[in-house]
N, C-alpha and C positions, 0 to 999 in steps of 0.2 A: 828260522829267523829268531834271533835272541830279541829279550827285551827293550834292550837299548836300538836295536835298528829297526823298532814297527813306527811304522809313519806316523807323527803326532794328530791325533783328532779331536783338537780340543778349541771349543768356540773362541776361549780368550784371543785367539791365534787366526789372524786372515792373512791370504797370502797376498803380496801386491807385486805386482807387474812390472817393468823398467819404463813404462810409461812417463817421461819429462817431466809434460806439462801438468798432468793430473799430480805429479808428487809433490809440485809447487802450490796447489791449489789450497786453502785455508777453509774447513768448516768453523766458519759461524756466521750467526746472524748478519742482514743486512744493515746497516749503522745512518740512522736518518738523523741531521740535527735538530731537526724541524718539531717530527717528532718527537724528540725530546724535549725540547723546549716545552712542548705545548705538553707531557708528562710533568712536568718539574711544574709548571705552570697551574696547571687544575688541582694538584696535589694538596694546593690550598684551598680549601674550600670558602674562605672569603672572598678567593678571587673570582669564581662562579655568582656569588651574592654582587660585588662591584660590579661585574659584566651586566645583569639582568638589570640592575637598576642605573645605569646607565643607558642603556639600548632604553629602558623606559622613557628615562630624561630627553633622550632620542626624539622618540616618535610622537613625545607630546609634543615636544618643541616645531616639530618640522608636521607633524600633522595637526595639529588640535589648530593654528591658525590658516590653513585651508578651509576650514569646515567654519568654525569660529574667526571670523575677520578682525582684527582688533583696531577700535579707530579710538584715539586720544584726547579726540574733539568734539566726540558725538555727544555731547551734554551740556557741552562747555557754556552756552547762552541759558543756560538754565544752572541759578545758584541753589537751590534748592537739593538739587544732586549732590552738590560736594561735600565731598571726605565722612559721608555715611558708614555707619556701622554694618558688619555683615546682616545683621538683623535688621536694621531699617531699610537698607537699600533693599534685601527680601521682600518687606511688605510694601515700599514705594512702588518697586515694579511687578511686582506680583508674578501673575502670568503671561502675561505679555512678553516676560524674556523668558532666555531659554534656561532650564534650571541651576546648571552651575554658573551661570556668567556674573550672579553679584553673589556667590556664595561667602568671597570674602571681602567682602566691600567694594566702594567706591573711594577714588583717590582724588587729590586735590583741582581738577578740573571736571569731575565726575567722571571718571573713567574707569572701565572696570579693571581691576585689580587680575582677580584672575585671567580674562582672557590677555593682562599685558603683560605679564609675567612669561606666559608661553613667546609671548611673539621676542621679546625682550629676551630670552636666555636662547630662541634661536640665534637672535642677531650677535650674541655673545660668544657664541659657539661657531656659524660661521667665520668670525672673526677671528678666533683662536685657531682655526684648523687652515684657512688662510695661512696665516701670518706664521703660524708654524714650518706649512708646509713650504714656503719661500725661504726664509732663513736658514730651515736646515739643509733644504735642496742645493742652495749657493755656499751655506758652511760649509758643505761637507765636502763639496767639488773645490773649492777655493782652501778648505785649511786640507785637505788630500796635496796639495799640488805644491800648498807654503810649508810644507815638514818633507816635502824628499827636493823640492830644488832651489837651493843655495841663492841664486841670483834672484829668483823668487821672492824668496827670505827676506832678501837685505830689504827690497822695495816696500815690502808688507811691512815690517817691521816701522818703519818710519809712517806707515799711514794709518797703524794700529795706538803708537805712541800721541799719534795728535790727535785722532778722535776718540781714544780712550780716556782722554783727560777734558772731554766736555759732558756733564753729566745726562745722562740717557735723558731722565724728564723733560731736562729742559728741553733739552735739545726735540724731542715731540711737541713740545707744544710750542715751540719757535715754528717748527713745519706746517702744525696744524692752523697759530694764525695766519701763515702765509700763502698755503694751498689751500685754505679752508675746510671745513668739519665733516666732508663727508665720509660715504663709507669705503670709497677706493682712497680717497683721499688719507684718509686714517692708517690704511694699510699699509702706506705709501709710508706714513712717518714712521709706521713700527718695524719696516724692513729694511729700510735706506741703509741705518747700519745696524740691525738684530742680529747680522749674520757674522757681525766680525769678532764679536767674542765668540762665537761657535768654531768659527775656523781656527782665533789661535788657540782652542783649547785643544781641536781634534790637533794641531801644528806640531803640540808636544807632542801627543800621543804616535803620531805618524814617525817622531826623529827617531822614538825610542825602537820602533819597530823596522825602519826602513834599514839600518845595519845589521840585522840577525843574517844570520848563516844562508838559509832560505832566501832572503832577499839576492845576500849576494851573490849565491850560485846563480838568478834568476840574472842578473846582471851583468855576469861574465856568459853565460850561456846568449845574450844579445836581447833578451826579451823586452819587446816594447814598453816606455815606462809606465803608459794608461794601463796594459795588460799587469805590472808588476802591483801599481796601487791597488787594482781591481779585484785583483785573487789574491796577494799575498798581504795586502794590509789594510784593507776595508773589512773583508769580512771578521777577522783576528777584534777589530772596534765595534761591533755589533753590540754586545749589552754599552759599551761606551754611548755608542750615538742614541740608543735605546733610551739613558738613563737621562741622556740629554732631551728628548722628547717628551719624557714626564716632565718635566722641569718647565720647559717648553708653554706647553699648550692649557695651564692651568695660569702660568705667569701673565699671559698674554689677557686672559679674561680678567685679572686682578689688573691688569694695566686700563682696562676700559673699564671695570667698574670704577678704579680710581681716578683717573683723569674727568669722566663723565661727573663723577662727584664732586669734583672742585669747577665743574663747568669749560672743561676748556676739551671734550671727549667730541663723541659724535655728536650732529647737528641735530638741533630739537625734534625737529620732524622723525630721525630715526630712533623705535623704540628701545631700548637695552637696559640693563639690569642696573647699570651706572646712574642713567640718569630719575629711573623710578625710586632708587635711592636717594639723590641728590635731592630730588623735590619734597619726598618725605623725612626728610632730615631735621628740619625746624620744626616738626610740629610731633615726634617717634614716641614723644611721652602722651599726647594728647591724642593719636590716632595711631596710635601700636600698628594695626592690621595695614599700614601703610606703606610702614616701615620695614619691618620683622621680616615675611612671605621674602621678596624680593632678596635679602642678606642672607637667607637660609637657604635659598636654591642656589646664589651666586655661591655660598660656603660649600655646599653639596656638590657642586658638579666640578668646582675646585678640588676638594680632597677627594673624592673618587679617581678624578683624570691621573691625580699625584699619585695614589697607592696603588692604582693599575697598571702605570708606568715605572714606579719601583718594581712592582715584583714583579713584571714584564723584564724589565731590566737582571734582577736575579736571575731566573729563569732561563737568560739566554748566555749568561756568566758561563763556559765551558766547563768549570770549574765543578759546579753543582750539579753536573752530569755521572759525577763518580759515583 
């Protein structure tokens, strides 16, 4: 047997089989987008420091007044208490209270400062996660449905045109004197129409998508049109609706701190950040510790919600996956 006809034995070299299906088959890893996301996500290590102190903001807000009851009016017949220094209210109540509860003073009907701030950025926070989760829940099924169907369109179109030209404020605190200040009630004015500039923004976003290639094979092929929005152009919007959720739920807390400070927010009896504001407002140079505490957690749990929801938003960009 000459050289050229000894069987080659050489590892670079495997033999394969007429096997189909196995020749079709593709080695590589299994491809999760989730996982990715949440790769591309932690990659920033600011974004771990926003999560930890937020999950903080969390569990004071929603545990600290379990434990700590906050009442607004527990002093109120006693002048003597009000708008104390964090030092004075220390040695007025001494030990008789419990130790952080006049750590930073007492507020304009004698009430304590710190345990109202807790109760007050939960009730700010319920609010926002609310009113978030309505608005986008109906944006997104309502502008899905007014970007792929025409007859749709025209209808939306005319009823986006008329209440798009009445200004948001007002138009909440028209609802709010008419249904009154509470906290369903509130809810009620921030969603009636929060949700219609969500749908036509997702509106655009859906035309540009509903004529690709994909689509329309998906449409000649007969496929139901819930099943075509559902897989071929919802998920394609993800960092879209994503970015719109930052925006979202940190806006919504600036709408009640604001409204509450002009007086026309939620009803006195309910605590929130707005109106510990509102009250200490006339007097911010004269009793700082009244003012300040309450504008610095309302700032903070603002700019956290916003840059966890940007680079959340990043993150889920397909794009940033390469």
């Amino acid at each position: 047997m000459t050289e050229q006809n000894k069987p080659m034995n050489d590892d670079r070299f495997v033999l394969i089989g007429n096997d189909a299906i196995a020749s079709e088959k593709i080695i590589a890893p299994r491809y999760s987008y989730w996982k990715s996301v949440a790769r591309v996500f932690f990659r920033k290590k600011i974004n771990v420091f926003l999560i930890i102190a937020f999950v903080l903001i969390l569990l004071a807000s929603f545990v600290v007044p379990i434990f700590c009851p906050y009442d607004m009016m527990e002093n109120v017949t006693d002048a003597t208490t009000f708008n104390l220094s964090p030092k004075e209210a220390m040695a007025k109540f001494g030990k008789n209270a419990p130790p952080l509860k006049w750590i930073l003073g007492s507020g304009v009907q004698g009430n304590s400062i710190f345990y109202g701030i807790f109760s007050s950025a939960r009730t700010s926070l319920l609010l926002a996660m609310a009113c978030a989760a309505i608005n986008m829940l109906i944006g997104i099924i309502v502008g899905a449905i007014w970007g792929y169907s025409k007859k749709f369109d025209a209808v939306m179109l005319v009823i986006y045109n008329i209440v798009a030209n009445v200004p948001y404020l007002l138009l909440i605190s028209v609802l709010v004197y008419i249904i009154g200040s509470g906290f369903g009630s509130f809810i009620f004015a921030l969603t009636v129409t929060g949700w219609l500039g969500i749908s036509y923004f997702l509106r655009t976003q859906v035309m540009i998508i509903r004529d690709r290639e994909y689509s329309l094979a998906s449409r000649c092929l007969g496929t139901p049109i819930n099943r075509v929005i559902s897989k071929n152009i919802l998920p394609y919007l993800t960092s879209v609706i994503v970015t719109l959720l930052a925006t979202e739920l940190p806006g919504y807390i600036s709408y009640e701190v604001y409204l509450s400070f002009i007086g026309i927010g939620l009803s006195a009896n309910i605590p929130s950040l707005g109106r510990m504001i509102s009250q200490a407002q006339s007097a911010f140079r004269t009793f700082p510790w009244e003012f300040w505490p309450p504008v610095i957690v309302a700032s903070l749990v603002t700019i956290i919600l916003y840059l966890l929801g940007q680079n959340l938003a990043d993150a889920t960009d397909p794009r940033t996956h390469m």
